[in-house]
C-alpha positions in Angstrom: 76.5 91.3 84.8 75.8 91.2 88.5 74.7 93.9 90.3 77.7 94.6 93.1 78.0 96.8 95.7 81.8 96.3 96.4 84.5 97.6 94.1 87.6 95.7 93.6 91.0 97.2 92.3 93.6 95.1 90.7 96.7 95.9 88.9 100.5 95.9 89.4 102.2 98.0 92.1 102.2 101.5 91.9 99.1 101.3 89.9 97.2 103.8 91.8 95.0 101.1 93.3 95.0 102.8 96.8 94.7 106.4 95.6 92.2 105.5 93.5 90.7 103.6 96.0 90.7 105.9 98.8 89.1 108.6 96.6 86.2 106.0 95.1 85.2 105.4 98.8 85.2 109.1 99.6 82.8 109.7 97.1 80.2 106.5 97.6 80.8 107.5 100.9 81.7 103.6 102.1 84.3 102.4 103.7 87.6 101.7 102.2 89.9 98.9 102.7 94.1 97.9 101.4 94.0 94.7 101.3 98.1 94.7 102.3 96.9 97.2 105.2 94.9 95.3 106.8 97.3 92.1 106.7 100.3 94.7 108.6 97.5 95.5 111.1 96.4 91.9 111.9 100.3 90.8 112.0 101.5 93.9 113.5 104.5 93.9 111.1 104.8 95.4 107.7 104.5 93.4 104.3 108.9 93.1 104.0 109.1 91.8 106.9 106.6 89.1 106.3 108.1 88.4 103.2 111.3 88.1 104.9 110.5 85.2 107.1 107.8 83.5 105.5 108.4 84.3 101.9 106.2 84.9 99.3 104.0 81.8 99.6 103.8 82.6 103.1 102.6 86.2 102.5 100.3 84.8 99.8 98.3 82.3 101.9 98.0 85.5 104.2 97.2 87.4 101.6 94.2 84.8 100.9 93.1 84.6 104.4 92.6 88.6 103.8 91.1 88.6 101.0 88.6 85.9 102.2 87.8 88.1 105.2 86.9 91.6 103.3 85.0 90.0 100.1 82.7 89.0 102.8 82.1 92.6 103.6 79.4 94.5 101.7 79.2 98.1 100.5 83.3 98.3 100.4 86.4 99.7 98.0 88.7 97.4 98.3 92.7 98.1 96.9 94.3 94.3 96.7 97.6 93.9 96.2 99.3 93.6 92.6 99.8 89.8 93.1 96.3 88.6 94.8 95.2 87.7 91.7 97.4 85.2 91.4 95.6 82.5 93.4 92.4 81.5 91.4 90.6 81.0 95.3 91.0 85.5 95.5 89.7 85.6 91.6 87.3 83.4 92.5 86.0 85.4 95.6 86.5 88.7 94.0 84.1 88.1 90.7 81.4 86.5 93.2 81.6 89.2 95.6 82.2 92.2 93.9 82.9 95.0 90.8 86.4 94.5 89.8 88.4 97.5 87.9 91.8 97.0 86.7 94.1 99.6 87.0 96.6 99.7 84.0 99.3 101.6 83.8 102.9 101.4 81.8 106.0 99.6 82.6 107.8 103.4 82.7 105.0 104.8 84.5 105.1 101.8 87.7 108.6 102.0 87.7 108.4 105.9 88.4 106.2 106.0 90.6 108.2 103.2 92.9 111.8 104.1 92.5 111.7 105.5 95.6 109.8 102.6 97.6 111.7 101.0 100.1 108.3 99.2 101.5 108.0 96.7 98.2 109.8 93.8 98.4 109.4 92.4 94.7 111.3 95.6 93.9 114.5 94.3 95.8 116.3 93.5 92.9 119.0 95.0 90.9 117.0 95.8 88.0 113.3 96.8 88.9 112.3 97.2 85.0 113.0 93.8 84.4 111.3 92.8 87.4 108.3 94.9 86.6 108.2 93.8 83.1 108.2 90.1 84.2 105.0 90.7 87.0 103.4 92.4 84.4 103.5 89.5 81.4 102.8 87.0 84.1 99.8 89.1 86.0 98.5 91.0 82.7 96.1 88.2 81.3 94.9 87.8 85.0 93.9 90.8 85.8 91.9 91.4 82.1 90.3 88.0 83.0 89.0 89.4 86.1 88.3 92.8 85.0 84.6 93.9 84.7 86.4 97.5 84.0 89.8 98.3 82.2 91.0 101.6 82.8 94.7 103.1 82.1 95.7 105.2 85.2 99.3 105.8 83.7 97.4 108.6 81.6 95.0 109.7 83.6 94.7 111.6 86.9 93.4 110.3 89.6 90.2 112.7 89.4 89.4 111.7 86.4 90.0 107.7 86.5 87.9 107.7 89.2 84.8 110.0 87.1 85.1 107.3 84.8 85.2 104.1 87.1 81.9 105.5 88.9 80.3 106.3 85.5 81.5 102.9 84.4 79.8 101.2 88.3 76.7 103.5 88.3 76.1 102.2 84.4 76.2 98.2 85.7 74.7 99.2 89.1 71.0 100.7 87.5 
């Protein structure tokens, strides 16, 4: 394996990618980056409303524009949104540029943490579970394709997913 100084999360909505994330950052003491963030601060509207009036495929090709952009950066944590993995060009970018740890967590778990979310837009639906459980047969063998790192953060706490993500970096990184 490569040695990487970026670390990459991936995983479904409400994985913890940008908890996770934030705290990972705080403790390598780099900078940290949401992938979805930084496209509402370059459009200056939030992701709904994109997906509103372009669409998924028009949030995507954003979404790869993004993602293009911050795997150029070095010395990062970067939290990418549950579907960027769904164009091969971000899986692409993210194994060349980076450590990538997917964030698993359960069907029950996701849909907990999101029932109150107004701010997700695959979510609009009338039944969420189903919904999640369809992302998460389509996305699943992506994200453990990608994966340099598994790690089930529907059991663990945040503290302690992240011990074991730097233990897990650190090892790779000697």
């Amino acid at each position: 394996m490569m040695q990487a100084e970026n670390i990459y999360l991936i995983g479904l909505m409400g994985a913890g990618k940008t908890t996770i994330g934030r705290q990972l950052a705080r403790a390598l003491s780099v900078p940290f980056y949401d992938s979805d963030k930084a496209i509402e601060e370059s459009t200056g509207v939030d992701i709904p409303t994109i997906f509103e009036f372009e669409g998924e495929e028009g949030f995507r090709d954003r979404e790869q524009k993004m993602i293009q952009q911050l795997t150029q950066m070095k010395g990062i944590v970067l939290a990418t949104g549950g579907g960027a993995i769904l164009r091969e060009e971000n899986r692409k970018l993210l194994k060349e540029n980076g450590f990538i740890v997917y964030l698993q967590c359960s069907v029950a778990r996701i849909l907990e943490r999101t029932r109150r979310d107004t701010q997700r837009p695959l979510l609009k639906t009338i039944n969420p579970r189903q919904r999640i459980e369809t992302l998460f047969a389509q996305r699943e063998p992506l994200y453990l394709a990608c994966a340099d790192y598994k790690i089930d953060t529907g059991v663990l706490q945040s503290k302690a997913a992240v011990n074991h993500i730097l233990e897990e970096y650190r090892s790779v990184n000697r």
